[in-house]
N, C-alpha and C positions, 0 to 999 in steps of 0.2 A: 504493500500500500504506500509506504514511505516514496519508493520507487516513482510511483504515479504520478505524487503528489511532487517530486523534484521535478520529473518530467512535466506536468502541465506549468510550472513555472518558467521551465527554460521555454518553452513554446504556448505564451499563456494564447496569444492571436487563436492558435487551432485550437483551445482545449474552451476559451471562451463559446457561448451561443452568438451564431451571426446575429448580425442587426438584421430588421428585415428590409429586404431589396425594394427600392419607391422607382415605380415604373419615372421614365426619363418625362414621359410628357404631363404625372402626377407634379414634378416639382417644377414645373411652370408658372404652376396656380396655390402651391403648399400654402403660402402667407397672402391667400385673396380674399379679404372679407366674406366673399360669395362665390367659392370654389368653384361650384358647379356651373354657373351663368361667363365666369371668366373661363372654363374650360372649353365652352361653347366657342364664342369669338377670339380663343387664341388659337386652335385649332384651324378654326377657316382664315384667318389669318398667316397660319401657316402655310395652309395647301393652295395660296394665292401666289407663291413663293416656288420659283420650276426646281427649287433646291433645296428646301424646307421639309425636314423629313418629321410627318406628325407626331410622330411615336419614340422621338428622344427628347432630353431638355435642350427646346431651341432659344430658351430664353423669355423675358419679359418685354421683348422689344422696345425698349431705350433705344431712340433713334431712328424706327421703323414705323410704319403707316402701311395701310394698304386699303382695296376695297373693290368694288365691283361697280359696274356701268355697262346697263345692259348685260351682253353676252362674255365684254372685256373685265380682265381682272387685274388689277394695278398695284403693285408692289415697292413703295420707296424707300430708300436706307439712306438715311444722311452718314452713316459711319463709313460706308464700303467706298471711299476717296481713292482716288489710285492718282499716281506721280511717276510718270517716269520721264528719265532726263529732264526732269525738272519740271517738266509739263504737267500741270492739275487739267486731272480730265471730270472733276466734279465727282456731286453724289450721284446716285445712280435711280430711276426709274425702271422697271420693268413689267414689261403687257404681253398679258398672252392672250391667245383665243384659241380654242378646243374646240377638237372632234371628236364626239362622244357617243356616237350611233355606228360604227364603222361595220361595212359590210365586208366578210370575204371573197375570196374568187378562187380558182384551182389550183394557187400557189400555196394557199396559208388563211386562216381564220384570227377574231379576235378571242380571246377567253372568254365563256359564260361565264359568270355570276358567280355560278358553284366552284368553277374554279379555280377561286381569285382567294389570295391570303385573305384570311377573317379578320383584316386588321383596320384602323383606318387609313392607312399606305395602300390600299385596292380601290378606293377613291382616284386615286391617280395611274394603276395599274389597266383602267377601264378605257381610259381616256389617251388620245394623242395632244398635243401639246404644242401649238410655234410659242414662243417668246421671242420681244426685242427687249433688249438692254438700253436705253437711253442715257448717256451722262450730259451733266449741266458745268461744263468747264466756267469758273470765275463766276458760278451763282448763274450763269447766263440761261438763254433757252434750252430745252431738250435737244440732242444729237444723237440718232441714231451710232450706236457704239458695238453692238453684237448680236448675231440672230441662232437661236437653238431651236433645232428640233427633236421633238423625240413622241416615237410611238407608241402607240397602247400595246399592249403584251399580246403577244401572238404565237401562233401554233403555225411552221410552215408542214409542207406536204415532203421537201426536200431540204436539203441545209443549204445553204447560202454565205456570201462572206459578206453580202452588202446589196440595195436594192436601190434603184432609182425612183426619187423623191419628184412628183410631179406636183405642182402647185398652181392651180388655172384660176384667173379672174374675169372680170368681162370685157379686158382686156386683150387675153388669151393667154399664153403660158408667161407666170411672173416668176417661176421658178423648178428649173430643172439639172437634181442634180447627182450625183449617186450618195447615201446614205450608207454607214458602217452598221455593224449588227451588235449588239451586246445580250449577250446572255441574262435572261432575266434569275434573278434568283429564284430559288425552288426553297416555299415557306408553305408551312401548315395552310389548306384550305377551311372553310365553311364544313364539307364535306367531312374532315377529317382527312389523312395522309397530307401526302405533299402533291403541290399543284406539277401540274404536266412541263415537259420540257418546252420553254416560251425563250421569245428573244424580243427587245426590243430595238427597232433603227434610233440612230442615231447622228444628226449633221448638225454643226456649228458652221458660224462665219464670221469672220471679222467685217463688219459693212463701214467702218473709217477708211479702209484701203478695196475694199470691194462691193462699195454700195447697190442697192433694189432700188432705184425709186421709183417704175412702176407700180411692186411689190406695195414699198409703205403708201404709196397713194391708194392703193386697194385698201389696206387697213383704215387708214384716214377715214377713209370713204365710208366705214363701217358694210361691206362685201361680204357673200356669204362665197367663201371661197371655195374652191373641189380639189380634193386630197386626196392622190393617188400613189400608192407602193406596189413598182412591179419588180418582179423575178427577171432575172439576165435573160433569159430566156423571152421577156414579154408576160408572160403570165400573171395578172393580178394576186394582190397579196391582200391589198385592201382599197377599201374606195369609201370616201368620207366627205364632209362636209367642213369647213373650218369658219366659225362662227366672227364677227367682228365687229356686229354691231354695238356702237358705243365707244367704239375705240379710243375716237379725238377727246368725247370728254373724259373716260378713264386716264388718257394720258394729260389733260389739264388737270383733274384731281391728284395725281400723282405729281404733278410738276410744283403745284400748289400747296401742297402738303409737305414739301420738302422746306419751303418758306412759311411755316407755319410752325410757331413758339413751342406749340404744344406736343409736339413731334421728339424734342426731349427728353420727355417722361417717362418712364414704362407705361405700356398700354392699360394695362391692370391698375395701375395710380389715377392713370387719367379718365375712364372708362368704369371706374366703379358710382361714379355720381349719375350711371344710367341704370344702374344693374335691377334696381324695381322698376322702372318702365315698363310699360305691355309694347306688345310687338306694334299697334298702331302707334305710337310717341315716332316710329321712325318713318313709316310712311310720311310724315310732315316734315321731319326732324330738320331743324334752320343750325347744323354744327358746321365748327371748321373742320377742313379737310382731313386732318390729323385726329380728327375724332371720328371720322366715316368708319375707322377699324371698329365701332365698337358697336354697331348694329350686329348683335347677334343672328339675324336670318339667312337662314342658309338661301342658295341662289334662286331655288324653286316658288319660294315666299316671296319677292324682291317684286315680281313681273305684275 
């Protein structure tokens, strides 16, 4: 016994009971007067965000805003400043618009439902995604700065190492270009087991040295755009729709919101003096931009 008891000393860590484990996106909200109403709007706050993973601690967003307009979804960070050789390329804006009904064709399908992780990260697993990056060099207006794409999870019929990304407006094609493939990860489903072998495309661009401006005059525009993934071969992969109505004013709320005082704060600081409101207080709601994050309604309620 003596033995034991020397032993749990030299290694008290292992002979201790753990603490228990606080899911990453529980301590988000740990110290929110109204836990569960702040869980609401940091979460969709997050998943406004093409980088924002729901289900860790992303923070209290000190610095951040974001929100929705129309179809568009608007994400600002006054902290993410980038410099290089000297050059301030400003805070950053970013809008995306989603395709979220994707059909397949004889190359590859999108995931059902069933089998998509039970998590709230299958929210974005459902869904295709463009994003711009906008920065505000010297406070100034928005400049397009980066464009991402990335698709909803899918099943091909055959493997592939990359699929050409077609993007039509009624313009005609604003973007045609080949897409890399990432392997999606394989997480617990709904169903139970693990979801099927899924990949999704993936293209970046820098638009300061290789600008769209067809492209962004379609988004301007607020366009419903057509989104197509084909197989080397021509064979459809998917065929979708990319939503954008609302774009220009998403992107002035966003641009606005980066000039607005209250953008400092954690959202949860600033966003608690709504938390008993009923969901009609926002249908009227007269706030500043930096307080748009704190409309708890998800997008379906919004319209």
């Amino acid at each position: 016994m003596r033995l034991v008891a020397v032993f749990c000393l030299l290694v008290l860590a292992a002979c201790e009971p753990k603490a228990p484990q606080i899911a990453g996106s529980a301590k988000v909200v740990e110290n929110a007067a109204f836990p569960a109403i702040a869980q609401a709007f940091m979460r969709l706050h997050c998943l406004r965000s093409p980088h924002c993973d729901p289900m860790s601690d992303y923070g209290q967003g000190a610095g951040q805003a974001s929100g929705l307009a129309g179809a568009a979804a608007w994400f600002a960070e006054t902290k993410d400043v980038v410099k290089e050789g000297g050059e301030d390329y400003g805070a950053a804006v970013t809008l995306s618009a989603y395709a979220q009904r994707g059909n397949g064709g004889p190359a590859g399908r999108p995931l059902t439902l069933d089998e998509l992780p039970d998590s709230f990260s299958s929210y974005k697993a459902k869904r295709s995604a463009l994003s711009i990056e906008y920065r505000t060099p010297g406070g100034g207006a928005p400049e397009p700065y980066g464009l991402e794409f990335t698709s909803a999870y899918l099943t091909l019929t055959a493997p592939v190492e990359e699929a050409t990304l077609e993007i039509k407006g009624a313009a005609g094609v604003l973007l045609s270009v080949e897409a890399g493939v990432i392997a999606a990860r394989k997480e617990p489903v709904n169903g139970g087991g693990k979801s099927p072998d899924s990949v999704m495309f993936f293209f970046s661009r820098n638009l300061r040295d290789e600008p769209l401006p067809e492209l962004m005059a379609a988004l301007l525009a607020g366009e419903t755009l057509s989104l197509k993934l084909l197989a080397p071969n021509g064979a459809q992969i998917l065929l979708d729709g990319l939503y954008a109505y609302g774009y220009d004013s998403a992107l002035k709320q966003g641009t606005d919101a980066l000039a607005d005082s209250e953008i400092a704060r954690p959202i949860i600081e600033r966003c608690e003096q709504f938390a008993t409101e009923p969901d009609s207080f926002w249908k009227v709601a007269d706030v500043t931009p930096a307080l748009l994050v704190c409309d708890p309604r998800p997008p379906e309620l919004r319209r």
